[in-house]
N, C-alpha and C positions, 0 to 999 in steps of 0.2 A: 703962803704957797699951798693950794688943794694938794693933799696928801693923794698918790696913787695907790687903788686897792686892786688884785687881783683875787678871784675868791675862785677856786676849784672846784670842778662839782657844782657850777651854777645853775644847774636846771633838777636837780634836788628839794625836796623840802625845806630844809634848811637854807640851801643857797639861795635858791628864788626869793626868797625872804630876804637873806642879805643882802641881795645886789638890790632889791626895793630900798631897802632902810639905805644902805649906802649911799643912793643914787638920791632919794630924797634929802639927807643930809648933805646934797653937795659934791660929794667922793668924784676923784676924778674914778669911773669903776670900769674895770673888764671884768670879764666873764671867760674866764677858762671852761674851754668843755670839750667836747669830739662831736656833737651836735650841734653845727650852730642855727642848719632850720631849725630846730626845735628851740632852740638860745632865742634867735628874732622872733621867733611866734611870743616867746613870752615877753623880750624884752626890749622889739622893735629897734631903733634908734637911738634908745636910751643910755646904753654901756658900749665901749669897747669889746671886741672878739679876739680871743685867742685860742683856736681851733687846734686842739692836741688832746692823746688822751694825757692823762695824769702822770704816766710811765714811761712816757714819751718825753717830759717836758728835760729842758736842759738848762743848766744855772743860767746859761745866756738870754733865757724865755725870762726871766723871773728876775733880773737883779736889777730894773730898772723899775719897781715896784717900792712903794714904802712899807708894804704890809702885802701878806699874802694871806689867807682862810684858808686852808684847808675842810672844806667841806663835803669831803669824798665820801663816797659809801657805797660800799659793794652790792650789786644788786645780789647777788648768792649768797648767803648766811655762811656757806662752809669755806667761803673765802676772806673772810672777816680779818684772818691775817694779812691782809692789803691794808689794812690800817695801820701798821707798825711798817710795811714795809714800802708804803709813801710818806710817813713821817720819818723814817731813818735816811729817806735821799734826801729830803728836803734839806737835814736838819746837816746832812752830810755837805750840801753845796754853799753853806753860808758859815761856817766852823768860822769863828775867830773874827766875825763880819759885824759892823756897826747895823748893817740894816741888808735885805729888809726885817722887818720884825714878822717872827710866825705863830698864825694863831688859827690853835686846834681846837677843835669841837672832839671829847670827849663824850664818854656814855657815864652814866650813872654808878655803873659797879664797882667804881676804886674809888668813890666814897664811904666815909666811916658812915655805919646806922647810928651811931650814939650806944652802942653797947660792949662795943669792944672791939668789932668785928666791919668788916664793910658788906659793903650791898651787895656786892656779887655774892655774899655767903647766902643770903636771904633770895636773891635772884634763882639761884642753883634749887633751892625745893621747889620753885613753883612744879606743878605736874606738866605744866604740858614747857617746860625749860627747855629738851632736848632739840626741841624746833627751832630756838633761836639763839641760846645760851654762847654761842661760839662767840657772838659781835659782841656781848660786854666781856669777856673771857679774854677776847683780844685788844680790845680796849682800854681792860685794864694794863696788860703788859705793855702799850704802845704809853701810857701815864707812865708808868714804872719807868719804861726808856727816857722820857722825858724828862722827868727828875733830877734823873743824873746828870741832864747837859747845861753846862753852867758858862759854856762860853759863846751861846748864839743869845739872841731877843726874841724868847718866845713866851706866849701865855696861854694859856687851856681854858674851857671852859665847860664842866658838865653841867646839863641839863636835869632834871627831875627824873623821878623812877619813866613816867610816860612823857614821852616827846610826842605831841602832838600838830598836824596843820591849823594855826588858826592864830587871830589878829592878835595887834598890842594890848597885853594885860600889863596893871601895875606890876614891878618887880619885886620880888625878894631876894636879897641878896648874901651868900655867905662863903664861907670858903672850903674847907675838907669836909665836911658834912653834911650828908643829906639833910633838910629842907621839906618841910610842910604846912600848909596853909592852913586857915582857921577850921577847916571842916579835914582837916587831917591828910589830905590829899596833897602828891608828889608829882606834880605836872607841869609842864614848860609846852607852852605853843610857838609856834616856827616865827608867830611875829615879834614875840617877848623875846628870845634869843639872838634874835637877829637887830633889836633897839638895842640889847645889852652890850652885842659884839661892837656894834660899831658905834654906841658912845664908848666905849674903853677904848676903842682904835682914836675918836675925836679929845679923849682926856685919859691917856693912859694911867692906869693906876694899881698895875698888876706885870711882874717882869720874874720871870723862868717862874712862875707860879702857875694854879690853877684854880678858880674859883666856882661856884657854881649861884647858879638861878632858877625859881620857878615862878609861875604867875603866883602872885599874891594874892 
């Protein structure tokens, strides 16, 4: 039986990317959005529409889904706490529930560097930090939430220091730890991320965990 995916936030970076790889592998897919001209420009005939915004949705929108993405991202940096507080509804309407299974895209900062410490410590000197520092800052505490819930089906995933648009790279793949490539660099494009999410979705192999990936 085609596994049903809804992915949030479909017309994203990320999302757009998802519901590609999704759809290419088959996925029976919707596209959760509040846009849906802008949804059909990108994604025609291709997926199902589920026209709401993210704060709007109700367990009855979503329980008839095998899996759901949360791919949401605030366009305002200083609202960055909408990350924690679309995963605590989510994570709220499915307590105690065989399915569907929820699977978050985290940021980079609540991974260890390998020194003792995690990325958001290292994130936090950059100079020009005060400009965006809020989204892994929130990010990380929305991981932190997630941790702790041990009685729904969810899995995370961070990406690289730089999440970037761009095609399927080979993967590297690891778990608590940042990740870098032979020339030292920390980067994940929206196509490598979006292969990663939904082979895990087609051969799960990660449950109330979080792992992470960069292009290789």
């Amino acid at each position: 039986m085609t596994k049903k995916i809804g992915i949030i936030g479909a017309t994203g970076t990320a999302g757009q990317a998802i519901v590609k790889e999704a759809v290419k592998q088959g996925f029976d897919t919707t596209a959760i959005v509040r846009n849906e001209v802008k949804a059909k420009d990108l994604f025609e005939n291709t997926v199902s529409y589920l026209t709401k915004d993210a704060f709007e949705l109700e367990k009855s929108d979503l329980q008839s889904f095998d899996v759901i993405v949360d791919a949401f991202a605030p366009s305002d940096v200083k609202k960055a706490y909408l990350h924690i507080d679309l995963a605590t509804r989510l994570i709220s309407y499915f307590r105690e529930e065989e399915r569907p299974r929820l699977f978050f895209i985290l940021g980079a900062g609540s991974l260890l560097n390998g020194k003792g410490k995690h990325v958001l410590d290292d994130l936090k000197e950059s100079p020009d930090a005060a400009a965006w520092i809020e989204a892994p800052k929130q990010q990380f505490k929305e991981f932190n939430f997630l941790s702790e819930v041990e009685n729904v089906d969810w899995v995370g995933i961070s990406p690289g220091i730089l999440f970037k648009q761009g095609e399927v790279q080979p993967a590297k793949i690891g778990k608590n730890t940042i990740l870098y490539d032979a020339k030292g660099k920390s980067e994940t494009s929206s196509g490598t991320l979006a292969k990663v999410i939904v082979d895990e979705i087609s051969n799960p192999k990660h449950k109330q965990e979080r792992f992470t990936a960069i292009d290789a």
